[in-house]
C-alpha positions as a Python dict, from the first residue, in 0.01 Angstrom:
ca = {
    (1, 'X'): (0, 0, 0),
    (2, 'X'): (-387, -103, 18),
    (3, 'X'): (-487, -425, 144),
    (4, 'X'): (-822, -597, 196),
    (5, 'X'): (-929, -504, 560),
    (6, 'X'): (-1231, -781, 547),
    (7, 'X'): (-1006, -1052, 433),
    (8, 'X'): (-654, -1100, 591),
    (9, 'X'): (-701, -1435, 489),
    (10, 'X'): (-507, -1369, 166),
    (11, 'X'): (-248, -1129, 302),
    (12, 'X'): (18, -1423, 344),
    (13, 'X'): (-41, -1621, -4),
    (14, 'X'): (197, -1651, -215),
    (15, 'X'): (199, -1399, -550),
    (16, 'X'): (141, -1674, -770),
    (17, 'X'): (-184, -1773, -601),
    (18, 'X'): (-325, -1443, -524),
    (19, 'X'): (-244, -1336, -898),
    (20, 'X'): (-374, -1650, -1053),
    (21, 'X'): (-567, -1832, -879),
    (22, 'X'): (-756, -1591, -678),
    (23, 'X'): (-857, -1362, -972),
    (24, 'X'): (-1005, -1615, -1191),
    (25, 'X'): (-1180, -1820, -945),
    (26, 'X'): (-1401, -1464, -854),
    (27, 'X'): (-1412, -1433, -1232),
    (28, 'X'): (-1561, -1756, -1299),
    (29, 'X'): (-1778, -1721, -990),
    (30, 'X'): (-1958, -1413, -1164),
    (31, 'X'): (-1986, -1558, -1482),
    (32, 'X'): (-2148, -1829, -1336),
    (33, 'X'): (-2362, -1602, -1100),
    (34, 'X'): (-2236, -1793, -803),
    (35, 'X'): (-2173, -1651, -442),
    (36, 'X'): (-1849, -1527, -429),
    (37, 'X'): (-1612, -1704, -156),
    (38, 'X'): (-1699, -1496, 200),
    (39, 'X'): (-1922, -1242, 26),
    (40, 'X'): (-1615, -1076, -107),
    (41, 'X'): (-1691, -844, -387),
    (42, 'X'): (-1599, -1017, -768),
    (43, 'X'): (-1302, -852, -958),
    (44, 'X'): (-1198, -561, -970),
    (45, 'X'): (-1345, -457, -619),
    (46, 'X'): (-1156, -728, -478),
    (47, 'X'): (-759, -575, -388),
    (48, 'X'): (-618, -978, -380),
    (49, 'X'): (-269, -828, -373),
    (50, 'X'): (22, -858, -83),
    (51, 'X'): (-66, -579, 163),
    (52, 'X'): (298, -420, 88),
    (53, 'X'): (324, -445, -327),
    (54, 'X'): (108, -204, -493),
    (55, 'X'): (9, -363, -864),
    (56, 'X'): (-43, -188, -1165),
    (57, 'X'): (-384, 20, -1172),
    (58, 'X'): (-395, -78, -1526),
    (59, 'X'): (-482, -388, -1452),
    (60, 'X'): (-821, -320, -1278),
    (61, 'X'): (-979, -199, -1625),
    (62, 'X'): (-1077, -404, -1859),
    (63, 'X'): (-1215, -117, -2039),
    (64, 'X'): (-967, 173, -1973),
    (65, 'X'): (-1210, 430, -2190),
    (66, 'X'): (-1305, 614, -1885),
    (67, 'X'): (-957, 659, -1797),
    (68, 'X'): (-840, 787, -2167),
    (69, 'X'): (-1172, 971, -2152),
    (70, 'X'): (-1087, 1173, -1871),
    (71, 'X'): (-720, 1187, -1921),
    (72, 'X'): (-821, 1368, -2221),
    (73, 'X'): (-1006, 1649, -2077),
    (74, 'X'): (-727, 1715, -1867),
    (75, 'X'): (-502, 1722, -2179),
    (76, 'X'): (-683, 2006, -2355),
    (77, 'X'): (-759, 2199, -2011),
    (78, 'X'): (-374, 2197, -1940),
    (79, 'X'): (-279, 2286, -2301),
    (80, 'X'): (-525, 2590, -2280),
    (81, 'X'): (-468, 2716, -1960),
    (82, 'X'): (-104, 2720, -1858),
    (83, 'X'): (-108, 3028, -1548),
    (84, 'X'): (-252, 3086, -1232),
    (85, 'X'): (-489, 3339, -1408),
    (86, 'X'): (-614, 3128, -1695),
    (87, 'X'): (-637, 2818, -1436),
    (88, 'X'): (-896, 3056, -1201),
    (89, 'X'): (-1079, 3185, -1465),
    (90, 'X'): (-1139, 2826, -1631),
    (91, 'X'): (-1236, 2698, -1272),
    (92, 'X'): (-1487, 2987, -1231),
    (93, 'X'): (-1638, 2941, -1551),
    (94, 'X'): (-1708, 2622, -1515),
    (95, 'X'): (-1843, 2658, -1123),
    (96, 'X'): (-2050, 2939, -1252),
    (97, 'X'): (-2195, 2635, -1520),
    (98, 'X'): (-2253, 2395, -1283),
    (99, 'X'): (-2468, 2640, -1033),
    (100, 'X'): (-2209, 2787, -774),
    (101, 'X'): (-2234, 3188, -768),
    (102, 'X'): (-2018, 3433, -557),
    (103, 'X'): (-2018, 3525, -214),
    (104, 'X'): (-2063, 3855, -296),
    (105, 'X'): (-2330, 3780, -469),
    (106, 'X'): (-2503, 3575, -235),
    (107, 'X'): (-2449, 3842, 27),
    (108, 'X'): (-2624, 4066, -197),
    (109, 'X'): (-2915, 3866, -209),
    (110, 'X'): (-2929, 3826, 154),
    (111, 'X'): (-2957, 3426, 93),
    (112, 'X'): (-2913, 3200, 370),
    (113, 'X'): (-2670, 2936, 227),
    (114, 'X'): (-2820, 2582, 302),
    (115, 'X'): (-2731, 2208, 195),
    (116, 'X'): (-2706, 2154, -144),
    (117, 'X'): (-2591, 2553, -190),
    (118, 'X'): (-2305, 2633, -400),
    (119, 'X'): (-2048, 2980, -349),
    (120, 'X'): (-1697, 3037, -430),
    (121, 'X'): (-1457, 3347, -339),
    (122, 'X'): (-1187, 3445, -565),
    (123, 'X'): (-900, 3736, -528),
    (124, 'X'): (-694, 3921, -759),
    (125, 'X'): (-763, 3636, -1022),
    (126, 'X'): (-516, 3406, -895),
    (127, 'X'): (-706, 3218, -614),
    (128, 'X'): (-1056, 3022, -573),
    (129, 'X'): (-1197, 2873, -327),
    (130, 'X'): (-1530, 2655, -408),
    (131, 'X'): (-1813, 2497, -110),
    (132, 'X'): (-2065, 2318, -160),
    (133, 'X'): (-2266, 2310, 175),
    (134, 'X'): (-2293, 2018, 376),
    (135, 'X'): (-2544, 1901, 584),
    (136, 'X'): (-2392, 1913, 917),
    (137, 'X'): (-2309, 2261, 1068),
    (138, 'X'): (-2013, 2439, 981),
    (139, 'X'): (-1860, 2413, 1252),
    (140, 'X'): (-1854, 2013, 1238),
    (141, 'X'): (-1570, 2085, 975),
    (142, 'X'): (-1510, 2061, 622),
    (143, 'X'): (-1341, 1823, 404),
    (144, 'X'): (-1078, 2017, 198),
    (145, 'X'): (-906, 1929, -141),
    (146, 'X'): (-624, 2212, -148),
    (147, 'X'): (-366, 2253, -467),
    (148, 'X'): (-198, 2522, -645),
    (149, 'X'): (-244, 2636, -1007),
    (150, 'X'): (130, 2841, -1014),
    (151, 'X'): (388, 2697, -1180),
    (152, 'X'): (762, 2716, -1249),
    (153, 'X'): (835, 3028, -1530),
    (154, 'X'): (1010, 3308, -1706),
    (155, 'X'): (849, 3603, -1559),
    (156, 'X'): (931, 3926, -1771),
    (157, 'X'): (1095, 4186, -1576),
    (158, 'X'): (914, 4559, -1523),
    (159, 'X'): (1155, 4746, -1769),
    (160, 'X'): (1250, 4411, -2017),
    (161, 'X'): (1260, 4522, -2395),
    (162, 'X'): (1611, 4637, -2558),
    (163, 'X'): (1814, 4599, -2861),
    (164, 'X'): (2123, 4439, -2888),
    (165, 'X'): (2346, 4427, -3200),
    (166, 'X'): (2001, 4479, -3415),
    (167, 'X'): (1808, 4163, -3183),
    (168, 'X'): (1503, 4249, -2978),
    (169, 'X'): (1494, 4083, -2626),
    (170, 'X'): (1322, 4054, -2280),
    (171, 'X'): (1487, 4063, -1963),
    (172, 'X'): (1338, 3788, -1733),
    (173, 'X'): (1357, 3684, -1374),
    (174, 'X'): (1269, 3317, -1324),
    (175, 'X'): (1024, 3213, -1056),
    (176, 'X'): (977, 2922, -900),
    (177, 'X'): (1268, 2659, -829),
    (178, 'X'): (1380, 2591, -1180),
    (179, 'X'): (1680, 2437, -1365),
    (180, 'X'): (1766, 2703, -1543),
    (181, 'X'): (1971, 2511, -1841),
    (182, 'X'): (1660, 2352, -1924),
    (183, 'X'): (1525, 2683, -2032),
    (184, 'X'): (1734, 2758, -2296),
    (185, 'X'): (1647, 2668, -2680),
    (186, 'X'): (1274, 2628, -2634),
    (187, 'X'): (989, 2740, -2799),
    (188, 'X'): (842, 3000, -2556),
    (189, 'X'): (532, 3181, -2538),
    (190, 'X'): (405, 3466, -2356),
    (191, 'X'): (93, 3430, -2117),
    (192, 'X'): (-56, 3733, -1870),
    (193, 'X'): (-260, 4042, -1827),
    (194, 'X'): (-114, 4392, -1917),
    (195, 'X'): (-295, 4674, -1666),
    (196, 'X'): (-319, 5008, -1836),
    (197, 'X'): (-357, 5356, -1663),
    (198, 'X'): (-708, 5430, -1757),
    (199, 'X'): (-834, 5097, -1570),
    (200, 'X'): (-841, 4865, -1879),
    (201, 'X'): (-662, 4533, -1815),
    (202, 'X'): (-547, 4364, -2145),
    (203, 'X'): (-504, 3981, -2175),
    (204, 'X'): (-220, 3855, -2335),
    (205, 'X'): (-146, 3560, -2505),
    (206, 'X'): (160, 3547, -2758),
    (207, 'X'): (318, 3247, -2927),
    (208, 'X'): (37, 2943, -2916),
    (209, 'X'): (-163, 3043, -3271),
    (210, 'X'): (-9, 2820, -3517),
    (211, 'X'): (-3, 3150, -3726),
    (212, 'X'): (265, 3394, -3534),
    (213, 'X'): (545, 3298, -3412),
    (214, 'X'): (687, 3189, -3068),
    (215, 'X'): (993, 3348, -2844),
    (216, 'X'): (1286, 3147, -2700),
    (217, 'X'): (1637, 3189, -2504),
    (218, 'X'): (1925, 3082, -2700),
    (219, 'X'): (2217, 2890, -2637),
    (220, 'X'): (2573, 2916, -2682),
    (221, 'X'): (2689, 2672, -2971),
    (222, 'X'): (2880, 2305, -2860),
    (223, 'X'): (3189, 2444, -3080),
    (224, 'X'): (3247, 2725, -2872),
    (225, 'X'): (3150, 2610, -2525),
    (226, 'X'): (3462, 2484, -2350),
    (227, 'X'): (3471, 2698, -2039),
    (228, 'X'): (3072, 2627, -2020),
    (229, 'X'): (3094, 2302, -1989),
    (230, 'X'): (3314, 2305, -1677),
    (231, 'X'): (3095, 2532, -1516),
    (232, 'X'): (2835, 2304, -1231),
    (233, 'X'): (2502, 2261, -1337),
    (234, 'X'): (2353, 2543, -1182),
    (235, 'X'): (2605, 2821, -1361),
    (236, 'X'): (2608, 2689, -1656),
    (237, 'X'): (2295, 2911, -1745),
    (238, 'X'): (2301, 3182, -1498),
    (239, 'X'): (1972, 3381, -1434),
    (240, 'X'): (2042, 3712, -1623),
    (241, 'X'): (2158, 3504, -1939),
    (242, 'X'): (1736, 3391, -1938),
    (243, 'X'): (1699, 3677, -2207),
    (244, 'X'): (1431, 3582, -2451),
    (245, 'X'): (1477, 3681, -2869),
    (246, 'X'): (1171, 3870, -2970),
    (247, 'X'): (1236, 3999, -3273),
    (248, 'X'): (1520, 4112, -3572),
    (249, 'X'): (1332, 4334, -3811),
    (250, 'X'): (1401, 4707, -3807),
    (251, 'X'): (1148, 4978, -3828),
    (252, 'X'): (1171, 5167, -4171),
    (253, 'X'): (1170, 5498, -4139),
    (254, 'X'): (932, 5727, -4360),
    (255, 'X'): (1161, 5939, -4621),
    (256, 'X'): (967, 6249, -4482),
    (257, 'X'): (1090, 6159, -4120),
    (258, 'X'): (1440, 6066, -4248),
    (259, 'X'): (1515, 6427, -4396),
    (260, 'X'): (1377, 6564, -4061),
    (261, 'X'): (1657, 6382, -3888),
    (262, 'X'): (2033, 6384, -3851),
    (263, 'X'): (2083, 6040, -3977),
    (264, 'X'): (1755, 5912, -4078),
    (265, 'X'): (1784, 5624, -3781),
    (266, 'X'): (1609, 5574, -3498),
    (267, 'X'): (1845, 5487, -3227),
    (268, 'X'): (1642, 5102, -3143),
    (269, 'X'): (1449, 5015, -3482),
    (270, 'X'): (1456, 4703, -3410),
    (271, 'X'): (1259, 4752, -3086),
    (272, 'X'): (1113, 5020, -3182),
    (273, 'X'): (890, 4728, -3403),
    (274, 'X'): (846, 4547, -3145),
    (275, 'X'): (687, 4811, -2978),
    (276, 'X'): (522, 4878, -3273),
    (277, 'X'): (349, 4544, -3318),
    (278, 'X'): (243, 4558, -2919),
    (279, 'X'): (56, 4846, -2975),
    (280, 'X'): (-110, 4761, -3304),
    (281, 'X'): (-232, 4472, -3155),
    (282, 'X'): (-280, 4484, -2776),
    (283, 'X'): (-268, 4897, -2736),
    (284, 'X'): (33, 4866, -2513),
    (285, 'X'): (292, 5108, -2485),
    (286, 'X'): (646, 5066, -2335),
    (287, 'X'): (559, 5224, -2031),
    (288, 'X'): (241, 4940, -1948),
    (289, 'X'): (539, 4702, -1908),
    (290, 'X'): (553, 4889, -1538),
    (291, 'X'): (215, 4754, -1467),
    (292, 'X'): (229, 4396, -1657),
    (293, 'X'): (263, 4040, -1533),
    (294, 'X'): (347, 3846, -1852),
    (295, 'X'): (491, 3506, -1796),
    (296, 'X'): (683, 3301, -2076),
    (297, 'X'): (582, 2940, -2039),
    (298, 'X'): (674, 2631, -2313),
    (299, 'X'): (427, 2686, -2608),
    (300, 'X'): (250, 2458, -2787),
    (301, 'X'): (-15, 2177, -2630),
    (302, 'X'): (45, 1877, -2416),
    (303, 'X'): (100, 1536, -2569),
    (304, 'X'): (-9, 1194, -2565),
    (305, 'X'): (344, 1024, -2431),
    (306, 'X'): (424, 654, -2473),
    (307, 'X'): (412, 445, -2732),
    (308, 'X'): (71, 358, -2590),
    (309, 'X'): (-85, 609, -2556),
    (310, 'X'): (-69, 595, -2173),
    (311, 'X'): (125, 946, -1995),
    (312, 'X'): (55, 1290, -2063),
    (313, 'X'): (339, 1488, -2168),
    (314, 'X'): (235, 1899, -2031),
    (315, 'X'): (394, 2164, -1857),
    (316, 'X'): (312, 2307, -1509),
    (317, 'X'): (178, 1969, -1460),
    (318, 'X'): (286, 2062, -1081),
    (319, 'X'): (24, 2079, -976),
    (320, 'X'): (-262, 2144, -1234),
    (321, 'X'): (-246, 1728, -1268),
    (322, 'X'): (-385, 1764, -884),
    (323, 'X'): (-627, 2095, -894),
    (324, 'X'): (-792, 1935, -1250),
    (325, 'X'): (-914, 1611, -1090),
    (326, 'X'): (-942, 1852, -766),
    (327, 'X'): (-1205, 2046, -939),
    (328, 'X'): (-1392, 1751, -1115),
    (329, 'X'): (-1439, 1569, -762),
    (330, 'X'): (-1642, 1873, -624),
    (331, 'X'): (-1807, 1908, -942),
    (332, 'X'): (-2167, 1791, -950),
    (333, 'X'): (-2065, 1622, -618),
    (334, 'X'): (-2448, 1496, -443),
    (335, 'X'): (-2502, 1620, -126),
    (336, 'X'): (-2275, 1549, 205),
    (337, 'X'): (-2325, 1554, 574),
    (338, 'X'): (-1998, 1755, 552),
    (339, 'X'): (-1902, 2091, 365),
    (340, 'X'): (-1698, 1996, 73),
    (341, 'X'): (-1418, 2258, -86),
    (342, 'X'): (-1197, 2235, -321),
    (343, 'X'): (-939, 2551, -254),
    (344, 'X'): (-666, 2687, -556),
    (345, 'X'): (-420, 2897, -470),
    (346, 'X'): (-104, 3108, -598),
    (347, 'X'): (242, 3109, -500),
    (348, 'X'): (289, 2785, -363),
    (349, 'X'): (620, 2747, -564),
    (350, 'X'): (794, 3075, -388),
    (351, 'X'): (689, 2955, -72),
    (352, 'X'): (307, 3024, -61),
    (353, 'X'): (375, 3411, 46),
    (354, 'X'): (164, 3716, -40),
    (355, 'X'): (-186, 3780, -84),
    (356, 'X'): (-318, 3527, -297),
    (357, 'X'): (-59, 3237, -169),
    (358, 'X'): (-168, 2988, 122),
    (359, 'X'): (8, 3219, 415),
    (360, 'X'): (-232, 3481, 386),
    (361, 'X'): (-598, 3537, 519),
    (362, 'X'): (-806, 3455, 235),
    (363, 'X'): (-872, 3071, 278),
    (364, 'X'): (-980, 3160, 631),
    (365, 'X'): (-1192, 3496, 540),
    (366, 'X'): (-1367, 3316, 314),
    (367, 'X'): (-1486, 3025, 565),
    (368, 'X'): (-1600, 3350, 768),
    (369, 'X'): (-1799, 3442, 479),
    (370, 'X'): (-1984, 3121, 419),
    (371, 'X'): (-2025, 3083, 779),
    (372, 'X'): (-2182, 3404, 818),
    (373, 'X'): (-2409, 3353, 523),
    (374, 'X'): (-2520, 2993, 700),
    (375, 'X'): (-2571, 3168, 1020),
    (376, 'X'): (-2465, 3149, 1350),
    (377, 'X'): (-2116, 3280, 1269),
    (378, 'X'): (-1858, 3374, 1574),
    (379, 'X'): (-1512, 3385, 1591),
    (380, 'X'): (-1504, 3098, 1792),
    (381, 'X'): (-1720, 2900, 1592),
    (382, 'X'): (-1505, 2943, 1275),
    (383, 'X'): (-1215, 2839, 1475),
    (384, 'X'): (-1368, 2513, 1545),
    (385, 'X'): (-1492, 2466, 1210),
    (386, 'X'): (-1097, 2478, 1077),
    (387, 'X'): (-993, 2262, 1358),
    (388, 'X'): (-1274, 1967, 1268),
    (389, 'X'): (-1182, 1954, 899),
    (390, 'X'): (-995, 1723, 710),
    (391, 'X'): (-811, 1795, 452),
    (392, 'X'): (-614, 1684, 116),
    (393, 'X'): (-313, 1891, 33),
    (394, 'X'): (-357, 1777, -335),
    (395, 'X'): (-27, 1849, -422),
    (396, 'X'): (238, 1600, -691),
    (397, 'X'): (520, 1364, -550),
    (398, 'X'): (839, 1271, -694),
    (399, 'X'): (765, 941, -955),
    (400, 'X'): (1074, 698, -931),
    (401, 'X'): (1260, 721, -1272),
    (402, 'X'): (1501, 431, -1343),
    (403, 'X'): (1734, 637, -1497),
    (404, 'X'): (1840, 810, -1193),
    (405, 'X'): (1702, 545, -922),
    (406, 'X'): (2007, 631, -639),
    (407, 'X'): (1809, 948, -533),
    (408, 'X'): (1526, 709, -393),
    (409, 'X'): (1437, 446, -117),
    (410, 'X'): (1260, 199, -321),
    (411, 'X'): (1063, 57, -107),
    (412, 'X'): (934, 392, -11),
    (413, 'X'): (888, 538, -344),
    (414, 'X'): (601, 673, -546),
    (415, 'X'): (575, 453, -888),
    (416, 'X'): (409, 533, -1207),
    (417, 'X'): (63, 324, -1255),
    (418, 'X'): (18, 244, -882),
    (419, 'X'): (-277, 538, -823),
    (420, 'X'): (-265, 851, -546),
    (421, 'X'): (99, 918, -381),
    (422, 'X'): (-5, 995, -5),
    (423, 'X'): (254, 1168, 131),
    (424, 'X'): (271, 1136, 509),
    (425, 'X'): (550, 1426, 535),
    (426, 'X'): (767, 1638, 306),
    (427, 'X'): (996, 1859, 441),
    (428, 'X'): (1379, 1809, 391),
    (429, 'X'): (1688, 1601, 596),
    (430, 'X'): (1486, 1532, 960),
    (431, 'X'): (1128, 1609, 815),
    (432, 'X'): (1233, 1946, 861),
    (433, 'X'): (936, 2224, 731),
    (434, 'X'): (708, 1891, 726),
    (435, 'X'): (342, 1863, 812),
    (436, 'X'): (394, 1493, 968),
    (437, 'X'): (21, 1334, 917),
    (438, 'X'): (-104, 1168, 1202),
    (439, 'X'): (-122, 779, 1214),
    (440, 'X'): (-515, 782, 1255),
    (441, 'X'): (-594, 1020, 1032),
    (442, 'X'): (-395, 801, 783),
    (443, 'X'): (-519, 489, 840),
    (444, 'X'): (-907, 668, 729),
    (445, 'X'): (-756, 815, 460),
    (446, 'X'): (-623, 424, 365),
    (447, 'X'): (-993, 324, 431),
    (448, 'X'): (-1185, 571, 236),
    (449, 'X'): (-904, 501, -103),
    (450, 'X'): (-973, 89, -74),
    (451, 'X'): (-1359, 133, -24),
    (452, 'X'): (-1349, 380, -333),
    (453, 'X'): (-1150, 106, -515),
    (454, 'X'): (-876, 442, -583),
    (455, 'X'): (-548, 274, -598),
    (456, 'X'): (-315, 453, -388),
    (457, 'X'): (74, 421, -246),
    (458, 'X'): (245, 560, 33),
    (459, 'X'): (563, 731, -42),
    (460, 'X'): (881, 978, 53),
    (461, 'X'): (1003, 1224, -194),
    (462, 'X'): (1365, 1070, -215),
    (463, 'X'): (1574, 944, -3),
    (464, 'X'): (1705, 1098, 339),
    (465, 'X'): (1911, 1363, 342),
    (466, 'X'): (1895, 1361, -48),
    (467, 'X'): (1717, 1714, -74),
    (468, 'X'): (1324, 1785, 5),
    (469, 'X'): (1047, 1993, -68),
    (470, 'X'): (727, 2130, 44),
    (471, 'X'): (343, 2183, 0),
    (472, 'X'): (74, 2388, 171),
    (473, 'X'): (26, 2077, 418),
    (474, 'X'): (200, 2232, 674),
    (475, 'X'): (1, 2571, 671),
    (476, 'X'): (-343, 2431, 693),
    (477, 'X'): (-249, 2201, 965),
    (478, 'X'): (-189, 2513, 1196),
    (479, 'X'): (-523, 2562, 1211),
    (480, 'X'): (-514, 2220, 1388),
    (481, 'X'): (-744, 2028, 1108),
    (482, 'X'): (-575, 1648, 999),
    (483, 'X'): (-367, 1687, 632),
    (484, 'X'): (-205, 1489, 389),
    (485, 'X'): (-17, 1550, 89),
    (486, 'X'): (-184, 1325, -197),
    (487, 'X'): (-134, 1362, -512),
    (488, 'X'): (-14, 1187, -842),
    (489, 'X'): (360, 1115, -923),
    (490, 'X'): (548, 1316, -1200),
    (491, 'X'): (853, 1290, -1378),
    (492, 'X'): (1074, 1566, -1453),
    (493, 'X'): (931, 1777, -1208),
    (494, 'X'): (982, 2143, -1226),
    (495, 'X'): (1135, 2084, -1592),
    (496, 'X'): (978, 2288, -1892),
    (497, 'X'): (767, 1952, -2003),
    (498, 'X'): (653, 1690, -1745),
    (499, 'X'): (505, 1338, -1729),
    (500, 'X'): (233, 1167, -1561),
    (501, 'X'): (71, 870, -1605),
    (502, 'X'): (-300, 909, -1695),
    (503, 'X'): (-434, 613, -1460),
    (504, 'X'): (-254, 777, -1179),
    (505, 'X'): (-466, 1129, -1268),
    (506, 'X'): (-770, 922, -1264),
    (507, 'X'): (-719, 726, -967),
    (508, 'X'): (-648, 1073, -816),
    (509, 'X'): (-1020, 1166, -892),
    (510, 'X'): (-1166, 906, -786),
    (511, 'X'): (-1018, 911, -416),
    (512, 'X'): (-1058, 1284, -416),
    (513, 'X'): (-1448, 1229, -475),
    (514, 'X'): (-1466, 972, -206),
    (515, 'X'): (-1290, 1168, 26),
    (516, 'X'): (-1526, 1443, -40),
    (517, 'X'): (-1800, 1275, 14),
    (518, 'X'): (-1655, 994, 326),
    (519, 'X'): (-1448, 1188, 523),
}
């Protein structure tokens, strides 16, 4: 919904003119080298399009390399890091690369963080928060990109492995808001940390080398499911049923250890293999399963999608398509009059609970932190430096999907190609559980987008009363600071594989840089 603020001359010409006319008269006038009509900037600075009718952010690029470019780097960053613990790590790595250190580590020190200074705080390996110091005191406010790096998953239960009828399985308990039918007959993999008695934390990773093999949930077969089949979509899979296949093989028992015995069985071979194989090559026993978070997640890396080339095919694409460009705006940002930050977090798809999700204190004990470190900290100070900031909830939208268009307002409606989907509320029938943005803070958001040349569209997530969701908008904006969801649109949302469209992630980036830097 941009429009050219300088020029409201064009708003009421008719699409054939502004598409046609307008674009290659400031085409010819820069080939030429000739003054552009009214100093307007020549194509593609100039937005010659009806005020109310996004156009395809495709067509700005001539060139679209740096939009494959970075598309790709978001590919192979999504494909390797699927989890909220691989996401933080990756982020940290890279801070750590590009001159950020810790907190703690600057408190060490004793350093006096100044403009230009770099820190990040991180808990429990599942949340980051990065600054880079602004010119202006703290407690002028910051300008926030927020998203979170959880996603929709399988997670495997504390007591999970058992035989059945010679198969090995794991009991799960899905997280997140899932359909659970979509679950079933993938190829799985297993991502997480197993935490040991004697301190040692193993990683985990099972089911992406092209070399061993990956896990599923199977599915009962179309010849025998008549009484399935009338179940409603959310019974037709029920939640305990999520039992993933791990293995069929039977451990052989030595001849020595079969005379010893009454019947020269163990009672589980077939998980007692299993077992067998964990501890062979992680060192885990059956009892480290108490102490584990292991998530099963699709396996296998995100796609190209579209005959050209054009979407990204990934999962947990909600929201890593928003903290990836998230990250790259604050990276190597110059310096600003304002702090800049670009906070991660956890549990955003359970309702942003616990100690690494958005309710808790850690967002605001770290600002306490940096404050401190730039002097002149007080309680009162920090609480002015939350109310002054300004924030992007970077968080995905609902993309409009033509097979199922009745769930959505069209003229209201986030589209594929058409850049950032601001969000001015969520929530669910009356804006219910919303963070409603307010009407000024939008129209600078609208300002900062068009002078960035980041295509962007305003947008509801479906129509009313139709269902609803929610983001960590609403939390930060209890601290009193301005927030809006924006993010980039996504179909099959929540669904083991999603898809975005790759000019949307980059348009994303570039209006999360500006906004960085401009607001």
């Amino acid at each position: 919904m941009a429009v050219l603020q300088r020029n409201k001359i064009f708003i009421n010409f008719n699409k054939f003119f502004s598409t046609f006319f307008v674009e290659n008269l400031w085409k010819l006038c820069g080939f030429f080298g000739l003054a552009t009509p009214f100093g307007i900037p020549t194509v593609p600075r100039l937005r010659y399009y009806n005020c109310m009718e996004n156009t395809n952010a495709w067509l700005k690029y001539d060139n679209p390399k740096p939009v494959m470019d970075f598309a790709e780097d978001y590919r192979k960053f999504i494909s390797q890091n699927k989890i909220e613990r691989e996401c933080a790590a990756f982020f940290i790595e890279r801070a750590r690369e590009d001159g950020y250190i810790s907190i703690e580590e600057a408190k060490k020190a004793k350093k006096k963080l100044k403009a230009g200074d770099k820190v990040y705080a991180s808990a429990m390996g599942k949340i980051v928060a990065f600054f880079q110091i602004g010119k202006k005191p703290l407690e002028a406010g910051m300008n926030i990109l927020g998203a979170h790096i959880d996603s929709p998953r399988l997670d495997i239960k504390q007591n999970p492995l058992y035989e059945d009828n010679g198969l090995a399985l794991l009991d799960t308990h899905y997280y997140g808001g899932i359909k659970k039918y979509q679950w079933v007959t993938l190829p799985l993999a297993l991502h997480g940390v197993v935490a040991k008695k004697d301190g040692t934390v193993v990683k985990v990773v099972i089911g992406e080398d092209e070399s061993e093999g990956v896990l599923g949930v199977s599915d009962l077969l179309i010849h025998l499911s008549a009484d399935q089949l009338e179940k409603k979509g959310n019974k037709i899979v029920e939640g305990e049923a999520l039992n993933i296949l791990v293995g069929s093989i039977p451990l052989k028992v030595p001849a020595s250890a079969k005379a010893a015995s009454k019947d020269g069985q163990k009672k589980n071979p077939v998980k007692e293999n299993i077992l067998k194989i964990l501890k062979k090559k992680y060192g885990i026993d059956e009892a480290d399963f108490l102490s584990a978070e292991l998530e099963a997640v699709p396996a296998g890396a995100a796609k190209n999608y579209g005959l050209d080339n054009s979407m990204i095919m990934a999962y947990g694409q909600d929201d890593k398509v928003c903290a990836y460009p998230s990250w790259r705006a604050i990276q190597g940002l110059p310096k600003t009059d304002r702090t800049a930050v670009c906070l991660l977090v956890d549990k955003e798809e359970i309702g942003s609970v616990g100690a690494t999700g958005m309710h808790s204190r850690f967002f605001e004990n770290a600002v306490a932190e940096v404050y401190d470190l730039c002097g002149g900290y007080s309680e009162l100070s920090l609480r002015r430096a939350l109310a002054n900031s300004n924030m992007l909830s970077s968080d995905v939208s609902a993309a409009f999907d033509p097979n199922y268009p009745d769930v959505m307002d069209k003229k209201n409606a986030c589209f594929f190609c058409k850049g950032i989907a601001l969000n001015k509320f969520t929530g669910s029938r009356g804006k219910s559980g919303s963070n409603d943005s307010n009407a000024e803070f939008v129209a600078k958001v609208r300002k900062i987008f068009d002078d960035a040349d980041a295509s962007f569209q305003l947008c509801e997530l479906g129509k009313v009363d139709q269902g609803g969701g929610g983001t960590i908008a609403y939390i930060m904006a209890n601290y009193g600071m301005n927030v809006i969801d924006s993010g980039v649109g996504v179909l099959n949302m929540h669904a083991p594989w999603e898809i975005t469209s790759k000019v949307d992630i980059y348009e994303s980036f570039k209006g999360y840089r500006a906004f960085l830097i401009n607001a």
